[in-house]
N, C-alpha and C positions, 0 to 999 in steps of 0.2 A: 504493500500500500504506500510506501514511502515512494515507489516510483508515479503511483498515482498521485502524489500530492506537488513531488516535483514536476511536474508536467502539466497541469491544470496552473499552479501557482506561475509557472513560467510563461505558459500561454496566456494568464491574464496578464500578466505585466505586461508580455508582447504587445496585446491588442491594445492596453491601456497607454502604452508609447506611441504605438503606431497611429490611434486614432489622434493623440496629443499633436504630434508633427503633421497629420496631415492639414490641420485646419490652417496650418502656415504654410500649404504648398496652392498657389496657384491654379492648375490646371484641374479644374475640376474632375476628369475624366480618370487622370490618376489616382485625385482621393474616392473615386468610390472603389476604383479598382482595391485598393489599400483594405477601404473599411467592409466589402466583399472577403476579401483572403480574411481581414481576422476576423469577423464571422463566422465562416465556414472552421477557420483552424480551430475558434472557441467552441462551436459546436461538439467536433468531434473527441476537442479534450475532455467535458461534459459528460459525454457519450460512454468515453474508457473511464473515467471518473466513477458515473455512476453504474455501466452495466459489464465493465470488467473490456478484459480482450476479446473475448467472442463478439459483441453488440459491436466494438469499434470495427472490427474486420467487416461483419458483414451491413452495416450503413457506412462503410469507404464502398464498400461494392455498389451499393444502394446508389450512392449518390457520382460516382464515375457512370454508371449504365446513364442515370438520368440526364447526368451534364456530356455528353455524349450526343444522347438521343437530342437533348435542347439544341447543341450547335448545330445535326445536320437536318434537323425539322422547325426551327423555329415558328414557323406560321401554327404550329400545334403545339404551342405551349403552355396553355391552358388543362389541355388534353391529358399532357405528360404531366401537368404538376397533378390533377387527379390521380391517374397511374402511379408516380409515384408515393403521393398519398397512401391507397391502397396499400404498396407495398411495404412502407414500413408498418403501417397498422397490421396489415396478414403477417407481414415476418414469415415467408415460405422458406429463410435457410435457418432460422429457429433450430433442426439438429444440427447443423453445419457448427452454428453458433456452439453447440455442445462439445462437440468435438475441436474445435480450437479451445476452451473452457479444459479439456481434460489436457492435450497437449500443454498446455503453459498454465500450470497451476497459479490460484488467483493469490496472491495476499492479504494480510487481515484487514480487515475496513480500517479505514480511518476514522468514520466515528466510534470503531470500539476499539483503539487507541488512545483515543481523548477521553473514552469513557473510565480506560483503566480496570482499575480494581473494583471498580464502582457498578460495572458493567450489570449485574447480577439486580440490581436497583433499576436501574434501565427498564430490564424486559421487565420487570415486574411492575413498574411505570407505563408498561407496553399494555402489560392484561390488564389494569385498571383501567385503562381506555378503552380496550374493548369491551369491557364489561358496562362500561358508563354507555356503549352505543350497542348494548344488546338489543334492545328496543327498534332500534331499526335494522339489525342483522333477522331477529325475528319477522319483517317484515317481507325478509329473503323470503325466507319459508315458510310462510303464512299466506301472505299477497302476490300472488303471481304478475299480478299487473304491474304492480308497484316492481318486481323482479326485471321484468322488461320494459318499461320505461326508464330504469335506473342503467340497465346496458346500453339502452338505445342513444341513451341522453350521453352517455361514455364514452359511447362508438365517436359519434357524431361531434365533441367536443374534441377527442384527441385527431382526430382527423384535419377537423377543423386548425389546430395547431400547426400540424404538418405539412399542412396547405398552405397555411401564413406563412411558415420559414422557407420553404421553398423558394415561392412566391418573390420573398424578398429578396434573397440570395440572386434569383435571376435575373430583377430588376436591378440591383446593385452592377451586377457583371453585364449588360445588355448595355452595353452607353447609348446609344440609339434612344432610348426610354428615359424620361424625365427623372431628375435625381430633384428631392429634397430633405436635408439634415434631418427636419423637423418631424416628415413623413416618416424617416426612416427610426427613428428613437421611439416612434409614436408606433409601428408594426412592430419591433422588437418587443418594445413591453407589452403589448397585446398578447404573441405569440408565450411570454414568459408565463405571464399571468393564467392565460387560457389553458399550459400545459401543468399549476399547478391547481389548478381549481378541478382540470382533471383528473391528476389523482386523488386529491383529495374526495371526490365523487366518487371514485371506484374504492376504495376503502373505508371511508366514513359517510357519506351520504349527503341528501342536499342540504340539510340544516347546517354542517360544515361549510361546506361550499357556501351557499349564502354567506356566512358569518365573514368569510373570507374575502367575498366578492364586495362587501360594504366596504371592509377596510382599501379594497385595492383602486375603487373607483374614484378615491379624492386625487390621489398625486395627479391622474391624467388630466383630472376637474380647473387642479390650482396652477397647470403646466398653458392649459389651455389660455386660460385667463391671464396670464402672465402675456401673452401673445398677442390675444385678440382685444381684451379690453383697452378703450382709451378715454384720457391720458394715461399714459404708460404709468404715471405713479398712482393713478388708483388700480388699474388693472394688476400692478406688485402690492399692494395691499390687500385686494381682494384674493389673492393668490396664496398671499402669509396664513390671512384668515382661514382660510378654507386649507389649507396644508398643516398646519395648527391644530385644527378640525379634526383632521384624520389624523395627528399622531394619539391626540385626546381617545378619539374614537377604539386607534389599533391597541393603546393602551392597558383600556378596558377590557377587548376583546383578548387579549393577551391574558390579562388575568383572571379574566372568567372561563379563558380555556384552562389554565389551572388547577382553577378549581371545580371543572368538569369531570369529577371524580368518585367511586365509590367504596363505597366497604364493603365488601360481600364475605358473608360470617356463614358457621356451621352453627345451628344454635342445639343445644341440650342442657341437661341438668345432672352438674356434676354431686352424684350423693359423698362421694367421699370429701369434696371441698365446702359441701353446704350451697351450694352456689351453682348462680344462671353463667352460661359461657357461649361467648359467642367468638369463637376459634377465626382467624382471619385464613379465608376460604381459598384464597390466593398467593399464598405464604409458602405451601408446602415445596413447590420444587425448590424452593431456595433454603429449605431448613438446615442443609449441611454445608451453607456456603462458610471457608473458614474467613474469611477474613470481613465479616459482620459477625465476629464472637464478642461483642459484651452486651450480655442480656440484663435488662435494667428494669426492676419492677417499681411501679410508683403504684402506691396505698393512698387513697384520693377519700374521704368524705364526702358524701353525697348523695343524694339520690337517685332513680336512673332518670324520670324524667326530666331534670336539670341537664343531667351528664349529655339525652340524646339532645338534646336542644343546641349544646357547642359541640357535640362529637364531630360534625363534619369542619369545623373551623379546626378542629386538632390532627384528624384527619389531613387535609391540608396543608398543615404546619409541619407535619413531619413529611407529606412529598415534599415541600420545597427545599428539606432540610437533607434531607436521601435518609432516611433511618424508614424501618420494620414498625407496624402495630402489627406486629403477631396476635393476639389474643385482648379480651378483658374480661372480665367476670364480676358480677356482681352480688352481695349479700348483706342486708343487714346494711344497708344504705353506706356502702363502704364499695365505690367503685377499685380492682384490680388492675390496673395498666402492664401489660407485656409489649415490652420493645427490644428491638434487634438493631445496636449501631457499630459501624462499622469502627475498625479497631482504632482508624484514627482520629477521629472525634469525640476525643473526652470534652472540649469545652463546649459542645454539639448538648449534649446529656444536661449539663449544667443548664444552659439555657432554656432548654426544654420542660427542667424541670423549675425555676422560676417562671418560666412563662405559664405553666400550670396554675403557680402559687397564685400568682395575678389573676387568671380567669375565677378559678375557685376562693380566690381569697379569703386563703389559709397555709399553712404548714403543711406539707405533702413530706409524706416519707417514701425514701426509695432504696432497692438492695441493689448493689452490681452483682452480677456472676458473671467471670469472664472461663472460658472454657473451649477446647478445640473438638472436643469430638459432639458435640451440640447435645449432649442428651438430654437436658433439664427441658426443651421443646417434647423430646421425643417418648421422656416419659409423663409428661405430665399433660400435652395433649394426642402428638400426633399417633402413638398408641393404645391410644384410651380408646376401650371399646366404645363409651358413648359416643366419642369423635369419628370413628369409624362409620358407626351406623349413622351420622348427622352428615358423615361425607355422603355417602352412599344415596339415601334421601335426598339431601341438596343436586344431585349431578343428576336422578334420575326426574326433579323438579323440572330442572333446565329442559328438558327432553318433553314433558308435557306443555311449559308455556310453549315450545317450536312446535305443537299441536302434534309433533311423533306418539301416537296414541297403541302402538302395536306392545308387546313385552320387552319388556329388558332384558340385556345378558349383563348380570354383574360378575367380572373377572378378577378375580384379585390374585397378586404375587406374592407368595412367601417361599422363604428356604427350610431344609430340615436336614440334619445331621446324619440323617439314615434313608437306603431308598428304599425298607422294608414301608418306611411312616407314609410314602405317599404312594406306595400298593394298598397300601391300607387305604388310605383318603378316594381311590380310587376305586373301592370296592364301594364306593356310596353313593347317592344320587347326585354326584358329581362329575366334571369332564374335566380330570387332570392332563396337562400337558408339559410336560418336559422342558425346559428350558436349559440347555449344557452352556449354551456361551456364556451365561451370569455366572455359572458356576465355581466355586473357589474350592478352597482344600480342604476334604472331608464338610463340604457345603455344597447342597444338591436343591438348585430352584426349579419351583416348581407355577403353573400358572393355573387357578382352581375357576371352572365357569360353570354357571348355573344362569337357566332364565326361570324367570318369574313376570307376575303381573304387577306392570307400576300402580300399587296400591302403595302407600306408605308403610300402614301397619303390616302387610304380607312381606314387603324389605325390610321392615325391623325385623320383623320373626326370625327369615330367612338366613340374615345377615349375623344374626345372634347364635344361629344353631351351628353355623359357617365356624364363626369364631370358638365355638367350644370344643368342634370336630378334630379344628387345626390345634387346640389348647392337648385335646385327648391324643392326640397322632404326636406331638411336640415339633410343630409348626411353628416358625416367627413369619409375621405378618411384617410385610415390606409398602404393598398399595392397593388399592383397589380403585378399580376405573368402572364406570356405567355405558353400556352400548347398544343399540336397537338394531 
């Protein structure tokens, strides 16, 4: 990835020289020649930037076949920017692409080198967003209409993109055809804009996109006015104004994408702790990350209905902060806070926990346990039979809001010391399956599946007879996943 950062960084600087000097050259025919080449060269840096060596190989081909085809047919230019349109949207060398991708193995991203150590906060940064946009992913598979208007509007948008850049690249290079600065600044950010309102439509939906498109529509608003409006000094005021406008605006939108976020918990009732827990539902792939080992419990007075009232303000406070709410439990008007920070933020912890004192204003008591092999997670919830069955329920939840209404297969992984124990587990109304590649030394995994009907009470039952089977066979329980 460092060659990818060399080379985007170098090509910007290029075009950023080259457009500099051109505006001191004279001959108009030149400078668009100039601002043509960095174009095309920014593009394709872009291109390796974002979709590796295979995407640049085959949009150099893309775009040779096309600039080609434009010099010995010019009078069908239109034609061919369609055509080529198409082609990058089909991508028909897509395997080609693959096999340059296997030849020249890729390097590690560059955002997950800036990310670092941190990295691990990231993706789990990732699933709380898609969880905050479940509600329109279920609309995938609920509303077919809404499914096809969503591709169509996608198709039609990134197209639309591809059109424009073309488009302008060959007006740039056709000197025969009218050149203007103004035009040209004005189709670029179009094109930028338009290809990131398209992704963000194929991933997040329109309420995204809108949210996006309000913010992008002032620069062009206050660029314009700068231009048109006269006297030139009110048309630069009205320009501030309105540019002003939209940082206010992007601002806001900025931190309200932020705080576009949610908790999604496993809830039971712990009888050996006395107490309500609502396990963070999303925590578990990163339970054994080592370098978020200091576990920090804060003892909070209070009630719950206060606590839910700022839970999502704290919520919040620890995304911007990158730390874990693993858990919290309540009893006895005495909220439990479990947190997960990373090992080099002790004065992270401090702050956090005055900023508690403040909301709750009061004394708040906290333990550290710092620890590498994480088990104080692993034995106090993520092997707790109630957490298991409240996983199990939650996932097969998910599976009735997307209106999948058929049976469940609930699978779950555990190892056993002996292959006599899962001959045994296998003689029951179970489908054991073998697993050798997890397998370690005198440790033999095994994967156990059973369907059933998504009734609630029929998966606690189920889920409970599971666990005691694995208890009587001397099973450890590793995961259990829900599937239709």
């Amino acid at each position: 990835m460092k060659k990818r950062i060399i080379i985007l960084l170098t090509t910007f600087l290029f075009m950023f020289i080259t457009l500099f000097v051109s505006f001191f050259i004279i001959d108009r025919e030149f400078r668009r020649i100039i601002l043509a080449l960095s174009l095309i060269f920014f593009t394709y840096s872009s291109i390796y930037f974002i979709g590796g060596i295979g995407k640049l190989v085959s949009s150099i081909i893309y775009g040779i076949g096309l600039g080609i085809l434009l010099s010995l047919l010019p009078k069908y230019d239109n034609a061919l920017f369609f055509i080529g349109t198409f082609l990058f949207a089909l991508n028909p060398l897509s395997d080609f692409e693959q096999v340059v991708e296997e030849r020249f193995p890729t390097d590690r991203s560059i955002i997950s080198q800036l990310k670092g150590s941190y990295e691990p906060y990231y993706e789990y940064r990732k699933e709380i967003k898609n969880y905050y946009h479940l509600p329109q992913m279920r609309k995938i598979y609920t509303k077919p209409r809404y499914l096809k208007l969503r591709r169509a509007v996608t198709i039609v948008m990134a197209m639309l993109a591809v059109f424009l850049l073309i488009r302008e690249v060959n007006n740039l290079i056709n000197l025969l055809k009218h050149f203007d600065i103004h035009t040209f600044f004005a189709s670029t950010y179009s094109v930028i804009i338009l290809s990131f309102l398209t992704v963000i439509l194929y991933h997040k939906g329109f309420q995204s996109t809108l949210n996006l498109l309000t913010v992008s529509i002032f620069p062009p608003i206050s660029y314009s006015l700068f231009l048109v409006v006269k006297p030139t000094y009110l048309g630069i005021i009205l320009g501030l104004v309105i540019l002003v406008l939209g940082i206010i605006i992007g601002l806001y939108q900025y931190f309200s994408f932020r705080s576009r976020i949610v908790y999604e918990y496993y809830f039971y009732y712990d009888n050996e702790k006395q107490a309500e827990v609502y396990a963070n539902a999303l925590y578990e792939p990163f339970v054994y990350n080592e370098d978020f080992n200091q576990t920090v419990i804060f003892k909070i007075k209070t009630n719950i209905q206060f606590f839910n009232k700022i839970f999502h303000s704290i919520v919040v406070y620890a995304d911007l902060h990158r730390f874990y709410i693993t858990a919290y439990t309540y009893n006895r008007n005495e909220i439990v806070l479990y947190t997960e920070f990373h090992h080099q933020e002790n004065k992270t912890i401090t702050k956090f926990k005055n900023y508690l004192e403040t909301v709750f204003e009061g004394s708040i008591k906290s333990d550290l346990i710092i620890e590498k092999g994480k088990k104080f997670y692993e034995e106090n919830f993520f092997h707790n039979n109630d957490y298991i069955v409240a996983r199990t329920v939650y996932l097969a939840e998910i599976l009735k809001k997307l209106e999948i209404k058929s049976n469940v297969i609930i699978s779950m992984v555990a190892y056993f010391n002996d292959l006599k124990d899962i001959n045994e587990l296998s003689n029951k109304n179970y489908t054991v399956v073998r697993l050798p590649e997890y397998d370690m030394k005198n440790v033999f995994t095994a994967r156990i599946d059973m369907k059933v009907a998504n009734v609630e009470y029929i998966i606690d039952s189920k889920v409970r007879e599971l666990l005691l089977d694995l208890l009587i066979n001397h099973g450890t329980y590793v995961r259990i996943s829900v599937y239709y």
